[in-house]
VOMARLUM-881173 format. One record per atom (N, C-alpha, C): residue number from 1; residue in one letter; atom name; z, x, y. Coordinates in pm, 1 decimal. Atoms other than C-alpha are relative to their C-alpha. Layout:
# residues N
R,NUM,a,CA,Z,X,Y
...
//
This chain:
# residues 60
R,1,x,N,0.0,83.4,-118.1
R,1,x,CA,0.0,0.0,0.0
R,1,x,C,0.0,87.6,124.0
R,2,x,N,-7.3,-90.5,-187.9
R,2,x,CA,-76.3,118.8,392.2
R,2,x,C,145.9,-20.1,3.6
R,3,x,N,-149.8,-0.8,-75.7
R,3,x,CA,212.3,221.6,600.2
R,3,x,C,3.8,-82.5,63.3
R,4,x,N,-8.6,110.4,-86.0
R,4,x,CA,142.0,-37.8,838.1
R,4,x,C,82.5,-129.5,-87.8
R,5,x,N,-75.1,61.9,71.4
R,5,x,CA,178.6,-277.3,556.2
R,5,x,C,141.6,15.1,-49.3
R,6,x,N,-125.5,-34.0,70.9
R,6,x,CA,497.7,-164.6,433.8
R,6,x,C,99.3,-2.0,128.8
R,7,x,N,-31.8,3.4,-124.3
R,7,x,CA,593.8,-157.4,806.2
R,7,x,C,39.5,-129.3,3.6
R,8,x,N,-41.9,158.6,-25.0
R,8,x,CA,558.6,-555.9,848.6
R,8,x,C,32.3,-29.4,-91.6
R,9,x,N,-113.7,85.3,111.8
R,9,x,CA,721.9,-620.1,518.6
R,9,x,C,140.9,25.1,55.2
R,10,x,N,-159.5,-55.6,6.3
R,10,x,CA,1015.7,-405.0,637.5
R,10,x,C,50.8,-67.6,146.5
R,11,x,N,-83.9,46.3,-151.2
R,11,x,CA,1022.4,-580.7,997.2
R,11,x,C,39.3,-192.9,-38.3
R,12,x,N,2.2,137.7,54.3
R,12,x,CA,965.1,-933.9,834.3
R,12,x,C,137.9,7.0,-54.4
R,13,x,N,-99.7,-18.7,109.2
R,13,x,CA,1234.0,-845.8,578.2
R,13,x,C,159.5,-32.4,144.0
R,14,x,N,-142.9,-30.2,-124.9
R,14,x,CA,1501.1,-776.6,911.3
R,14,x,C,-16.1,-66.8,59.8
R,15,x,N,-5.2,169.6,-43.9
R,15,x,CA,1408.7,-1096.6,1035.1
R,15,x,C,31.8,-60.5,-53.6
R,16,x,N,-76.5,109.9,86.3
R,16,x,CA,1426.3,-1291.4,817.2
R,16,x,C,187.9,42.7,-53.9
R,17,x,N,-132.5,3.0,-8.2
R,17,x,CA,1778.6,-1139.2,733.2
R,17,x,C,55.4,-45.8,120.9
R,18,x,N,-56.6,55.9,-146.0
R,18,x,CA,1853.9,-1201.2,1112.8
R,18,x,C,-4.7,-117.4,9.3
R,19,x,N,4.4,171.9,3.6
R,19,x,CA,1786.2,-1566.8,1068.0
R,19,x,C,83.5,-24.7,-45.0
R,20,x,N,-48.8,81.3,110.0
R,20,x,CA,1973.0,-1639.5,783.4
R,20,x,C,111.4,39.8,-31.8
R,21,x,N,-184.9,-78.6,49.8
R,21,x,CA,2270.5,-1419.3,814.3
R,21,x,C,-27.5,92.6,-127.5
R,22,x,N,26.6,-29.2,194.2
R,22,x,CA,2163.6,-1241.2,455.2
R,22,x,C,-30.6,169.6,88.5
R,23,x,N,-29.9,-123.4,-62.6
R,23,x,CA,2280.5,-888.5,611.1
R,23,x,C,-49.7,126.6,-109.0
R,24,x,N,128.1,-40.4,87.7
R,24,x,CA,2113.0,-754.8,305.0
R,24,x,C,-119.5,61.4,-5.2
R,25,x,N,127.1,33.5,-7.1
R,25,x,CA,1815.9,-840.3,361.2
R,25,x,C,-30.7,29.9,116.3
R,26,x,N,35.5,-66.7,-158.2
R,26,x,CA,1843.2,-716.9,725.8
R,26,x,C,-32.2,152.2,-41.8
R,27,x,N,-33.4,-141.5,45.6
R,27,x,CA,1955.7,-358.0,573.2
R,27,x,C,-155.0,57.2,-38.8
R,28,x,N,157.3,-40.6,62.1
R,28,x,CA,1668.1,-377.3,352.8
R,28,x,C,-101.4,44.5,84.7
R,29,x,N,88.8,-5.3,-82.9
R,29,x,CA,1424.9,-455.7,602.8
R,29,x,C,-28.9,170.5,143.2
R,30,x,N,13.7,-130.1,-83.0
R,30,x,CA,1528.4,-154.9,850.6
R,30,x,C,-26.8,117.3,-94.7
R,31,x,N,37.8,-93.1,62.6
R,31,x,CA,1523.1,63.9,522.0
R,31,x,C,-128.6,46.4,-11.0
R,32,x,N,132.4,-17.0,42.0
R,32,x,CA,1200.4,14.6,430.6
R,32,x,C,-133.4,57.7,167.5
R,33,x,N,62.9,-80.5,-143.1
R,33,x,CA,1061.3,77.8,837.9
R,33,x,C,26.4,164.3,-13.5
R,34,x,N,-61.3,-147.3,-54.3
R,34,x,CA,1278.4,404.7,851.3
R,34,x,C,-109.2,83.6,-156.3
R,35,x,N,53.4,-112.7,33.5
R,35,x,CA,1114.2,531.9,499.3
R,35,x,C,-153.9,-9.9,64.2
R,36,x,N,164.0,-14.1,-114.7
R,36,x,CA,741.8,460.2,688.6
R,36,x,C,3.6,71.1,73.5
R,37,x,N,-10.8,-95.1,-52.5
R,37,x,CA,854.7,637.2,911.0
R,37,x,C,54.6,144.2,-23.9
R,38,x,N,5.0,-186.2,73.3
R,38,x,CA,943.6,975.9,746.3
R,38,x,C,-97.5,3.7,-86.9
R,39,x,N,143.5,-69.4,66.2
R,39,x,CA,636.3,951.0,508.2
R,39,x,C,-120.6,-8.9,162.6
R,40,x,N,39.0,-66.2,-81.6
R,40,x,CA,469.0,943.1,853.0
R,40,x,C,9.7,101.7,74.9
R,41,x,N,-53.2,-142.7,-52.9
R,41,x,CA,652.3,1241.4,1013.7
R,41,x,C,-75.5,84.5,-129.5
R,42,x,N,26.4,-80.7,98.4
R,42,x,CA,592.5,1423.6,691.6
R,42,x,C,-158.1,13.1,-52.0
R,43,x,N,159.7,-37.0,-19.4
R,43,x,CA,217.2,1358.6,675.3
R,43,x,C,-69.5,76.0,137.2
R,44,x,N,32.7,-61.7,-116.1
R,44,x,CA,222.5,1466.1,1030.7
R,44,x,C,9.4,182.7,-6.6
R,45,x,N,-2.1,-140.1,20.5
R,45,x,CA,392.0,1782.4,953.7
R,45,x,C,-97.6,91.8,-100.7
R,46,x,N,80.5,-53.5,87.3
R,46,x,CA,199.6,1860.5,659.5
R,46,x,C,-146.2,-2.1,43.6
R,47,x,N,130.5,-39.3,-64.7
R,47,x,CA,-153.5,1842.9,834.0
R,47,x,C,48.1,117.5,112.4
R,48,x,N,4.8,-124.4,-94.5
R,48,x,CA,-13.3,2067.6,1122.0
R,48,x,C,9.0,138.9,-63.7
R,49,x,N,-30.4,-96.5,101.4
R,49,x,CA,80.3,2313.8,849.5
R,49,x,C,-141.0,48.6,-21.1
R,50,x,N,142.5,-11.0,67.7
R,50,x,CA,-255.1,2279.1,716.2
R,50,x,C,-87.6,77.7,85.3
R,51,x,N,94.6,40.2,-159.9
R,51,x,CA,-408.8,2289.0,1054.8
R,51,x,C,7.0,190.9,33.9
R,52,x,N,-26.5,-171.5,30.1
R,52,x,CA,-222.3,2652.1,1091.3
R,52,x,C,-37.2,79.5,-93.0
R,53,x,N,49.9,-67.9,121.1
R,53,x,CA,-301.9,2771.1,750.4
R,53,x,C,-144.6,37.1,29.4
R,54,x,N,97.9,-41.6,-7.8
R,54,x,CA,-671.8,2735.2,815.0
R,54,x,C,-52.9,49.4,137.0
R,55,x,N,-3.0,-118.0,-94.2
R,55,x,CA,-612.1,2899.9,1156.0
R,55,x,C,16.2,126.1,-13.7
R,56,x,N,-34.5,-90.9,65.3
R,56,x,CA,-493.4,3165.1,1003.8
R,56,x,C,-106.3,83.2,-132.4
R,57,x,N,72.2,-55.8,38.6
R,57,x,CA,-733.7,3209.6,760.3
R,57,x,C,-157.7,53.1,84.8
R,58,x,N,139.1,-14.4,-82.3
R,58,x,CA,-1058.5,3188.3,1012.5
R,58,x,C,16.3,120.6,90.4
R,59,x,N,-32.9,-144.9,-127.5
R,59,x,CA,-886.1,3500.4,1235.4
R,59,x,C,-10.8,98.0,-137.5
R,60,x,N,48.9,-107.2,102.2
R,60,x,CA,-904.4,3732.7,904.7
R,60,x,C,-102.0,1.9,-34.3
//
């Protein structure tokens, strides 16, 4: 599944706990945003890595 997707499940999810009281299901919902957001940091970092690596090779 996209990150986006997994994004509006996890904001849906923390709504709908916020409606219904089901503090749970709020938890959940911010969990699932926060890991989207570190497999995005971490794809970020890992292309800049990359990005350096084949800087690094094109100067030798």
């Amino acid at each position: 599944m996209g990150d986006s997707v997994d994004k509006a499940k996890g904001r849906l999810k923390e709504i709908a706990g916020k409606i219904t009281g089901h503090e749970r299901l709020e938890a959940e919902g911010k969990t699932d945003q926060m890991k989207v957001k570190i497999r995005e940091k971490a794809a970020s970092v890992r292309r800049r890595a990359e990005g350096i690596r084949d800087s690094l090779k094109r100067d030798h």
